[in-house]
C-alpha positions as CSV (number, residue, x, y, z in Angstrom):
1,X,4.9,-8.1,2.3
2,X,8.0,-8.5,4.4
3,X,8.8,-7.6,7.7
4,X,8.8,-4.4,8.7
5,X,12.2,-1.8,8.5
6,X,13.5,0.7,10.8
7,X,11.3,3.8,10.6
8,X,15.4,5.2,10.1
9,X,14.8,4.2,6.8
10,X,11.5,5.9,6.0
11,X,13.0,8.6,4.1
12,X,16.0,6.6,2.7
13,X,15.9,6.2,-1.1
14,X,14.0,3.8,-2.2
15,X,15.2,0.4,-3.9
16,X,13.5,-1.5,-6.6
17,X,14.1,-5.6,-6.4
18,X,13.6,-6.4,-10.3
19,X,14.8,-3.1,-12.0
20,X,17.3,-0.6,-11.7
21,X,16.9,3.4,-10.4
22,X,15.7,6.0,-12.5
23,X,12.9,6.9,-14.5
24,X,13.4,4.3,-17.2
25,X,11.9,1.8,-14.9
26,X,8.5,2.5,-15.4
27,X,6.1,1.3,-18.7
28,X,3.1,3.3,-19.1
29,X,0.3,1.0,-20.0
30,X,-1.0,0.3,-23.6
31,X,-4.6,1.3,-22.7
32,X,-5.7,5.1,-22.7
33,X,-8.7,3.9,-20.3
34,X,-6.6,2.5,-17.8
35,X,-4.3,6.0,-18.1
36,X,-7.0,7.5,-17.6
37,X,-7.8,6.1,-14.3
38,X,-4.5,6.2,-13.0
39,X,-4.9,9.9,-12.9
40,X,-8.2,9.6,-11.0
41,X,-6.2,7.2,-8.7
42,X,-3.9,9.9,-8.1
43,X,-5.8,12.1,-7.1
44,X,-7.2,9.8,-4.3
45,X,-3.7,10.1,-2.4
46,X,-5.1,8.3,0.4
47,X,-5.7,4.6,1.0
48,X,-5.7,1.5,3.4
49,X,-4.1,-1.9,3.6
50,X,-4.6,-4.6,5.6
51,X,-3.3,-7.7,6.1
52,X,-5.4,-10.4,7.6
53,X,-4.9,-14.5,8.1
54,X,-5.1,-17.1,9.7
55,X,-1.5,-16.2,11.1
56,X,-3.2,-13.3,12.9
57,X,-4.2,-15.8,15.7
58,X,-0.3,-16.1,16.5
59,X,0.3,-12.2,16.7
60,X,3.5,-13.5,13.3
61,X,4.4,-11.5,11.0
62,X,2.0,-12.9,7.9
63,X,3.3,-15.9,6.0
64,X,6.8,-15.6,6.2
65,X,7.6,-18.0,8.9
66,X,6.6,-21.0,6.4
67,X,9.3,-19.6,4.4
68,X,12.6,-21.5,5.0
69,X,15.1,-18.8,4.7
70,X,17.5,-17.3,7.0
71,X,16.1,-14.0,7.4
72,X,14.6,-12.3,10.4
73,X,11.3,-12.0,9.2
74,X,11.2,-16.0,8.7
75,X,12.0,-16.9,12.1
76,X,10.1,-19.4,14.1
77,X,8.8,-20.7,17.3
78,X,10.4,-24.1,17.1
79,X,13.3,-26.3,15.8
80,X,11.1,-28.8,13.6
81,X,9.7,-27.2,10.3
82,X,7.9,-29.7,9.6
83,X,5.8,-29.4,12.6
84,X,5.7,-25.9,12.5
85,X,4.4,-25.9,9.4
86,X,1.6,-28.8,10.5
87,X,0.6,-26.3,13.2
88,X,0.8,-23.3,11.4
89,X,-2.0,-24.9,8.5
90,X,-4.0,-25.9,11.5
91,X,-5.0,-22.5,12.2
92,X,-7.7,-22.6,9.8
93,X,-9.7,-25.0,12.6
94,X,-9.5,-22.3,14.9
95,X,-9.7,-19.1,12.8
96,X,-13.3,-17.4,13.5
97,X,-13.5,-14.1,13.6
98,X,-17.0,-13.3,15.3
99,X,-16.7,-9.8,16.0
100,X,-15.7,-9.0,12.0
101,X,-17.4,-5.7,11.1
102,X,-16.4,-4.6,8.1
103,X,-18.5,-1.8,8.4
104,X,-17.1,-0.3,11.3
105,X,-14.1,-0.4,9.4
106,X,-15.0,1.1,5.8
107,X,-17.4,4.2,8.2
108,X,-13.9,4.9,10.2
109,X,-11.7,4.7,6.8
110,X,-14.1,7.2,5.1
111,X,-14.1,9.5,8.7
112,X,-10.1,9.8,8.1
113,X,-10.1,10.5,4.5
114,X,-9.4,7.2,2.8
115,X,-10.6,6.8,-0.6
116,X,-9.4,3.1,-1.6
117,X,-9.2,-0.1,0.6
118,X,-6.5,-3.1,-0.7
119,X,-7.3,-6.1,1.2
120,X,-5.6,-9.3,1.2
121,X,-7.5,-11.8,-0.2
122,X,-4.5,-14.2,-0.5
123,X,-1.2,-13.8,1.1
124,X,1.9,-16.3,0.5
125,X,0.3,-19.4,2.8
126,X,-2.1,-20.0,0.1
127,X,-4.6,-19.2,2.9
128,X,-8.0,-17.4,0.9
129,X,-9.6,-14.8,2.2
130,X,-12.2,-15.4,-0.2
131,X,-14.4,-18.1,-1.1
132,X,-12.5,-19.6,-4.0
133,X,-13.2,-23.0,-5.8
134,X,-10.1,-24.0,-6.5
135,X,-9.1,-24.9,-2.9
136,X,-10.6,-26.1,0.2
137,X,-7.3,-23.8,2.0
138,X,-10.0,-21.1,2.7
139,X,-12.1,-19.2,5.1
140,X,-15.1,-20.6,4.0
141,X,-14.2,-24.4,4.4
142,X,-15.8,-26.2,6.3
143,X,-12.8,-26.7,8.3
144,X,-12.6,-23.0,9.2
145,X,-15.5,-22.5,12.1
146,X,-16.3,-19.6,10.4
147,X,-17.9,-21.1,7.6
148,X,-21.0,-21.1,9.0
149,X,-21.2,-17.2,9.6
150,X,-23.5,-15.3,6.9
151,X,-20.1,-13.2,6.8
152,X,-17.6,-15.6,5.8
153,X,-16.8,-14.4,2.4
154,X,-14.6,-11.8,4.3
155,X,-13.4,-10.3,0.6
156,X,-16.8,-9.8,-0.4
157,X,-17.8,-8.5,3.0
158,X,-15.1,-6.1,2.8
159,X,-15.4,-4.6,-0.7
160,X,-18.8,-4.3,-0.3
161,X,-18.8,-2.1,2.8
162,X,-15.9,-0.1,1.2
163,X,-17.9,0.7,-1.5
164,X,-21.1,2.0,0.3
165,X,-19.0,4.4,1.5
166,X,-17.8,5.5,-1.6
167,X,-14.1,4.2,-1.3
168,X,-12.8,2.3,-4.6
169,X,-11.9,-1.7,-4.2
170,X,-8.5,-3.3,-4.4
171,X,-7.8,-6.8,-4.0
172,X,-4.5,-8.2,-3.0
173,X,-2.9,-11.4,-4.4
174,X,-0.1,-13.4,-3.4
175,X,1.5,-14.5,-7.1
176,X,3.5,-17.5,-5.0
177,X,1.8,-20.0,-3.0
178,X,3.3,-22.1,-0.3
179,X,0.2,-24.2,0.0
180,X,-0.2,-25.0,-3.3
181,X,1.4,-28.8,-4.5
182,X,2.0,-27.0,-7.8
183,X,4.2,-24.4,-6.2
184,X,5.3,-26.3,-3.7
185,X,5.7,-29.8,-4.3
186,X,5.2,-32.0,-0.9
187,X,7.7,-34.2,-2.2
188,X,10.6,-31.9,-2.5
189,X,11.8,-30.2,1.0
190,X,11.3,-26.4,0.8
191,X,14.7,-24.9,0.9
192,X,13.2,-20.9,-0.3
193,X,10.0,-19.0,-1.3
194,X,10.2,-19.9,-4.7
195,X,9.1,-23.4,-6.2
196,X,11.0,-26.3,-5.0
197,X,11.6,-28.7,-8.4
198,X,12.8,-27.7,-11.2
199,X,10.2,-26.2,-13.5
200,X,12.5,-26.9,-16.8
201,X,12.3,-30.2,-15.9
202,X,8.6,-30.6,-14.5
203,X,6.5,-28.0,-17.1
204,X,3.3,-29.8,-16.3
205,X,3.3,-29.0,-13.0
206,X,4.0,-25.6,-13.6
207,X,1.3,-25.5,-16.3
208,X,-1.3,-26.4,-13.5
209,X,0.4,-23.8,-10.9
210,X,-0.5,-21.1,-13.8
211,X,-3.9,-22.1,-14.8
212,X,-4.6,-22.1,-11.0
213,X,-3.2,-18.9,-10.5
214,X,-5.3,-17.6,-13.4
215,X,-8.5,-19.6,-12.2
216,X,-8.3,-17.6,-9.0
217,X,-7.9,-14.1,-10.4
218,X,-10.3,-14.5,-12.8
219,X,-12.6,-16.0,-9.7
220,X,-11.9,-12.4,-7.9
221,X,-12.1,-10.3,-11.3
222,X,-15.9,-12.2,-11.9
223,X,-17.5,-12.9,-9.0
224,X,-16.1,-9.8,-6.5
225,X,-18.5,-6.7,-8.2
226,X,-16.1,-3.5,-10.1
227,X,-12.8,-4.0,-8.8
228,X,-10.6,-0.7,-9.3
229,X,-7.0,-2.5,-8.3
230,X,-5.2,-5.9,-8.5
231,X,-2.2,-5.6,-6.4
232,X,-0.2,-8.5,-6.8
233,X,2.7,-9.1,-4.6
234,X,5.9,-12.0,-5.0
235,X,7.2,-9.9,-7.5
236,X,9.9,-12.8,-7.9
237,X,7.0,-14.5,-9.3
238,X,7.8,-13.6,-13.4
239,X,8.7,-14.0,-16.2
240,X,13.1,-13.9,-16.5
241,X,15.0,-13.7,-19.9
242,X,17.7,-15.9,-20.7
243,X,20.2,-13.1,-20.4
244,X,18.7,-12.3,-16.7
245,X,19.4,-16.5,-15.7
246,X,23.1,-16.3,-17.1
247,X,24.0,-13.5,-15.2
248,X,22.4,-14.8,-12.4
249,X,24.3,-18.4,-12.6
250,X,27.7,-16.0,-13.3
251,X,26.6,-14.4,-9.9
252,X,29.2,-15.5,-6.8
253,X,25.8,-15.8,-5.2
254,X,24.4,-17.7,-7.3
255,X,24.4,-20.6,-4.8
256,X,22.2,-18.8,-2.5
257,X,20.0,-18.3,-5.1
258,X,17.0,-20.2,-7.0
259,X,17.0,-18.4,-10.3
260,X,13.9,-19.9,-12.3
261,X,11.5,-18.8,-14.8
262,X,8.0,-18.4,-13.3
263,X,6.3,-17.3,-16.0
264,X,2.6,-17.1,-15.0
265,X,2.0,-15.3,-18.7
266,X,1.0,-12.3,-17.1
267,X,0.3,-10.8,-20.8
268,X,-2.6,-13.7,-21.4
269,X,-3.9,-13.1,-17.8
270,X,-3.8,-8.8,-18.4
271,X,-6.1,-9.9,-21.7
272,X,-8.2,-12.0,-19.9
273,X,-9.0,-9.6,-16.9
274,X,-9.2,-6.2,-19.2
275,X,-11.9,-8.3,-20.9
276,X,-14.2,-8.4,-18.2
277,X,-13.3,-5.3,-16.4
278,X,-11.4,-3.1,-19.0
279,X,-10.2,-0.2,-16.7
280,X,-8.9,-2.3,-13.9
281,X,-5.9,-0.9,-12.5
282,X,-3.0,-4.0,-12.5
283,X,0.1,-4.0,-10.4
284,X,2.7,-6.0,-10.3
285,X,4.8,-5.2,-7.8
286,X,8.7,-4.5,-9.1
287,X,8.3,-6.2,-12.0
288,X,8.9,-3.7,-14.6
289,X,7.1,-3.7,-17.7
290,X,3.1,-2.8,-18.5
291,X,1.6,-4.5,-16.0
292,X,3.4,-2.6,-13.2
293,X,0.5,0.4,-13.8
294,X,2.2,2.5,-10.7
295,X,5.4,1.5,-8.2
296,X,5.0,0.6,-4.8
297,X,7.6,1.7,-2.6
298,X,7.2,-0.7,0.4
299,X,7.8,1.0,4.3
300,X,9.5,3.8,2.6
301,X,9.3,7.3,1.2
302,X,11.5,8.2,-1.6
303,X,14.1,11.2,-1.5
304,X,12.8,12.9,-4.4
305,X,9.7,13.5,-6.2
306,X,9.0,10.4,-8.8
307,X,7.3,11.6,-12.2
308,X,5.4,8.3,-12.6
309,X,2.7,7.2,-10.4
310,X,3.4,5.3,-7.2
311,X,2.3,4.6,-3.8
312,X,4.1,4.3,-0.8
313,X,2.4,1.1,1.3
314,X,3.4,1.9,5.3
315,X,2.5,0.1,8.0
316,X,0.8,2.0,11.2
317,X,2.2,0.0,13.5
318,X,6.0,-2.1,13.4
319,X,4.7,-4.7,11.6
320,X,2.2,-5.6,8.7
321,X,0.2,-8.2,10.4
322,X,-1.6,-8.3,14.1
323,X,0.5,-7.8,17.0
324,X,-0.9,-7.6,20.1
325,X,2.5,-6.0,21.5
326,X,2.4,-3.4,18.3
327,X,3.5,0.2,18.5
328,X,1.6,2.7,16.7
329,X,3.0,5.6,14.9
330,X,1.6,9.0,16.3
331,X,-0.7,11.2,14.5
332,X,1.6,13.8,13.9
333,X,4.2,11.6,12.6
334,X,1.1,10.1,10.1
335,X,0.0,13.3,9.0
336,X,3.4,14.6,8.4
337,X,4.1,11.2,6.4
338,X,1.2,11.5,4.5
339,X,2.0,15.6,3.7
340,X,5.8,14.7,2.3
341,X,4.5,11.4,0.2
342,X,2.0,14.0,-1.6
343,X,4.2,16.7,-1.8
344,X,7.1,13.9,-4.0
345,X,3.7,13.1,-6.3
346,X,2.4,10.1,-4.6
347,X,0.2,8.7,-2.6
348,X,0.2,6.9,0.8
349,X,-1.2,3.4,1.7
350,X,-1.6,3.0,5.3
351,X,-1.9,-1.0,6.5
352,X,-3.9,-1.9,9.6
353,X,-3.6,-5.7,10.8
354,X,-6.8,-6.5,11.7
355,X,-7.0,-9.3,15.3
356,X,-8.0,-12.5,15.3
357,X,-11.6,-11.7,16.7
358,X,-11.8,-9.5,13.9
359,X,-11.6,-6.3,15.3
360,X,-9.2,-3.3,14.6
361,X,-7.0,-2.3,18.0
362,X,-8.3,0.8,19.8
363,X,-5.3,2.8,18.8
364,X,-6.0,2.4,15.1
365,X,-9.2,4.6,15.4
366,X,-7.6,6.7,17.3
367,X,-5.2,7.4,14.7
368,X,-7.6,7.3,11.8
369,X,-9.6,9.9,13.7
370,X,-6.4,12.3,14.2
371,X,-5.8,12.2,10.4
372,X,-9.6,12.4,9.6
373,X,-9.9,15.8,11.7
374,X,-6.2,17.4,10.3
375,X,-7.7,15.9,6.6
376,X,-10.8,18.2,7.2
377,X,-9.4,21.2,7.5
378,X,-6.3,20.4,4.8
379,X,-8.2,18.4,2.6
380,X,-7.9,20.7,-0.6
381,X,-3.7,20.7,-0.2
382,X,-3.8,17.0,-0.8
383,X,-6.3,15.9,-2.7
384,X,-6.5,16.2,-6.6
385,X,-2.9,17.7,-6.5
386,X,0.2,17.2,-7.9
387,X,4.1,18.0,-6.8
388,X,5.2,21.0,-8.0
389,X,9.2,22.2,-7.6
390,X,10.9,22.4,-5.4
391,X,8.6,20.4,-3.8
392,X,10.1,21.4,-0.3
393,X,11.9,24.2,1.6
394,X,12.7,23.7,4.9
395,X,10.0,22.7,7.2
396,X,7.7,23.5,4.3
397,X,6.1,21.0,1.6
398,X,4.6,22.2,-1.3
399,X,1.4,21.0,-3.7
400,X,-0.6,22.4,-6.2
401,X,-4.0,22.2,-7.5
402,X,-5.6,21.4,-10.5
403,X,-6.7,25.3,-11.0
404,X,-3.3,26.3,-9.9
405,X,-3.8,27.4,-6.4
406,X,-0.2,26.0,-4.5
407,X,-0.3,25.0,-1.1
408,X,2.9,25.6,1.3
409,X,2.3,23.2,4.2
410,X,4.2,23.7,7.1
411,X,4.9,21.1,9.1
412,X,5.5,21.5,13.1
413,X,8.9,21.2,14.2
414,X,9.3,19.9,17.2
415,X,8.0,21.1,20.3
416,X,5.8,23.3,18.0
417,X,1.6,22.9,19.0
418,X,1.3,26.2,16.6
419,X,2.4,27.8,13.8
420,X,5.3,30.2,13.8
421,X,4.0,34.2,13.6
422,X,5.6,34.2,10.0
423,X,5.7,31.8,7.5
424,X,8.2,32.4,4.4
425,X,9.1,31.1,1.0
426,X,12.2,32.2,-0.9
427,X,11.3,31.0,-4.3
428,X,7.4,31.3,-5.3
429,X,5.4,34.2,-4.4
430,X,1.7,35.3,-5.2
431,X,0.7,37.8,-7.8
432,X,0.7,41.1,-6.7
433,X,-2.9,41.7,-4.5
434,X,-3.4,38.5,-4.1
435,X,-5.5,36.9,-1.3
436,X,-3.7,34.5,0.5
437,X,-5.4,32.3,3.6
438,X,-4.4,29.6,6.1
439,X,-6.8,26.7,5.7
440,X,-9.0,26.7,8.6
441,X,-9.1,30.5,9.3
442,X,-11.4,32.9,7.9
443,X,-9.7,36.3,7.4
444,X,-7.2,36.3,4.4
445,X,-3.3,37.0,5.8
446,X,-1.1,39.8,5.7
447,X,1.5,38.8,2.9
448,X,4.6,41.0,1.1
449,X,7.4,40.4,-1.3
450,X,10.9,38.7,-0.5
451,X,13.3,38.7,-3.2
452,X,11.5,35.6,-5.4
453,X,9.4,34.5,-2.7
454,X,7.6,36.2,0.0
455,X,6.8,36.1,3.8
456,X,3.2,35.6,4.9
457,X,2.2,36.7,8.6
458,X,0.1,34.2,11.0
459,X,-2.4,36.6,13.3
460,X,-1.9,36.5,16.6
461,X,-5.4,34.4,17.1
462,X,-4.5,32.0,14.9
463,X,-1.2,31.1,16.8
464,X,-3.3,30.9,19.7
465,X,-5.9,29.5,18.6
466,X,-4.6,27.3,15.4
467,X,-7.3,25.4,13.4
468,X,-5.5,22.0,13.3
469,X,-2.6,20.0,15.0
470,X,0.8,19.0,13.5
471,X,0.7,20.9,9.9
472,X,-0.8,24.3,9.0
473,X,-1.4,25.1,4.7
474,X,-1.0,28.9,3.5
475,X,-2.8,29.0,0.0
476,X,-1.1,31.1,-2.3
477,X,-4.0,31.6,-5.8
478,X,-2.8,30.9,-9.3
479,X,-0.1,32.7,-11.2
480,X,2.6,32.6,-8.6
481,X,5.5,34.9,-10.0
């Protein structure tokens, strides 16, 4: 992941790095049993991320810093790179994360209505999460201090408590990896994220970068119990056509790029992975093509409702990684994220960046808690639903249920604890007689015609009184005129 954006650009439109806007972009997969899961994915709508390292000791964003490009997110603490990077791989000797309850954390995820976990087993350092044997660059080296815990195979830890409490099992996977000789060859400098020699020229090496790559997947997809998602990130890790490198050496930018074929054979791996767990839902991130199973829109919502599936991964805080100086998103602003990601079709991935000690800040409970408790009361306007147009009117968002119930949720404007005494809609209404409720209060509403749409009244006690914070739902039944 990259650095986090201005939250000004939450509801900007969202931008794909490897293939152009529009519907086109997206490949259903081959496999009606991985379709078919994708729609029981959807109807989760709610999941967590986090990102967790080595680098977490520093309070960095993850990774990045290694990386040799001019951006912000790559800045670092020193002049000399070289000893940057010396220190920054010496974190493993100092990396132990006592107070690691991955419990705690899959019991609080369930409270506030998560049903998936992604966890990053492997970020772009080459740092693993997970105890691999096809590098000693790992929590469970004997380097690591944590080694020695009965916990240190923090993946397995993690998925395992996730799915006792009933939440499905992602794992996350950098495709590029800065600590890997085959990636990154130690004799070449390290001008950019991508590989530093010439892979035309050196296919060997490459060769051993794949059947690495391959080894450790395959490690994750065997040894790591039912996985339900690989979410793969360096999407500029893939596969390029010889059309897609001419352009790119026509580019007047080309000299500030590295344009290179890293074909990792991401057909062979698919193969290899369905074979052993044949519903396991793959994503590339922005590559397009069949192994990109839904889109991930990254620290952003998109303007319109998308008619393929996707998630939009957000972070709670500014950043992806631990911060000790981090500011958290409110609940309200959570909630009313979460309420216009499902309303567009999609579903929201929330990170957390767990501290070095191994324990989640205070104010991510808090946080989870809120949403838990507005969840409760909402739950049926979110789950199992799908967007329905227009999607939105005003301060209102709109869903609808698989037996055809829609939901108008309308979200507090601001300085609003309550909702307003009416609540209207100018272009669905209910069938005539119908029995329309606010979630959360037990006496059905007073309700008439407007035009196409209709105006509902709120009682008096329920203004008063409301049965949640930041976002009220009116249930309309089916057969909406």
């Amino acid at each position: 992941m990259k650095s986090p954006v201005p939250s000004i650009l939450l509801f900007a439109p969202v931008l794909w790095a490897a293939a152009p806007a529009g519907e086109a972009q997206y490949v259903p997969d081959p496999s009606p049993v991985v379709r078919k899961k994708l729609e029981r994915w959807r109807d989760l709508k709610f999941g967590l991320l986090m990102h967790w390292g080595t680098y977490s000791q520093w309070g960095i964003v993850e990774s990045w810093s290694l990386c040799s490009e001019d951006k912000p997110w790559c800045r670092r603490s020193m002049e000399n790179y070289c000893e940057y990077k010396k220190r920054y791989e010496a974190l493993i000797k100092t990396f132990d994360p006592v107070r690691f309850d991955p419990g705690k954390w899959a019991r609080a995820a369930k409270e506030a209505g998560m049903k998936y976990v992604i966890f990053t087993t492997k970020h772009h350092d080459g740092f693993c999460m997970f105890d691999t044997k096809l590098t000693d660059y790992k929590v469970t080296s004997k380097e690591c201090p944590f080694h020695e815990d009965p916990r240190a195979d923090i993946a397995k830890e993690i998925f395992d408590a996730f799915r006792k409490e009933g939440l499905w099992a992602g794992a996350y996977f950098s495709k590029p990896d800065w600590h890997c000789p085959y990636y990154w060859w130690p004799y070449f400098a390290t001008p950019d994220r991508n590989p530093n020699y010439d892979i035309s020229r050196y296919p060997g090496r490459w060769e051993k970068f794949v059947r690495f790559t391959h080894g450790q997947i395959m490690e994750l997809v065997t040894r790591y119990g039912p996985l339900d998602i690989l979410w793969l990130d360096g999407g500029w890790v893939r596969k390029r056509t010889g059309e897609e490198i001419r352009r790119a050496i026509a580019s007047p930018n080309y000299r500030f790029q590295r344009i290179q074929n890293q074909d990792i054979r991401m057909g062979e791996l698919v193969k290899k992975i369905r074979a052993v767990q044949p519903d396991l839902i793959v994503v590339d991130r922005s590559v397009r093509g069949p192994y990109q199973n839904y889109l991930t829109p990254e620290n952003r919502i998109p303007k319109k409702a998308l008619p393929y599936p996707w998630e939009s991964c957000i972070t709670m805080g500014e950043g992806w990684s631990y911060n000790p100086k981090d500011k958290y998103k409110s609940v309200r602003k959570l909630v009313h994220m979460l309420v216009e990601i499902v309303s567009k079709g999609g579903n929201l991935l929330l990170n957390i960046g767990p501290g070095p000690d191994g324990r989640w800040p205070r104010a991510a409970y808090e946080r989870l808690a809120g949403i838990g408790a507005w969840l409760k009361v909402n739950g049926e306007a979110i789950y199992g639903t799908r967007a329905v147009p227009p999607y939105a009117e005003g301060p209102i968002r709109l869903t609808r249920g698989k037996d055809g119930s829609l939901y108008l949720v309308y979200l507090a404007q601001p300085g609003e604890e309550s909702p307003p005494g009416e609540i209207s809609l100018s272009c669905l209404g209910p069938p005539e007689g119908s029995r329309v409720v606010l979630l959360g209060y037990d006496e059905p509403l007073e309700w008439e015609p407007r035009g196409k749409g209709f105006a509902v009244k709120i009682p008096e006690r329920a203004v008063k009184a409301p049965p949640c914070k930041y976002a009220w739902t009116i249930k309309v039944p089916p057969g909406p005129r």
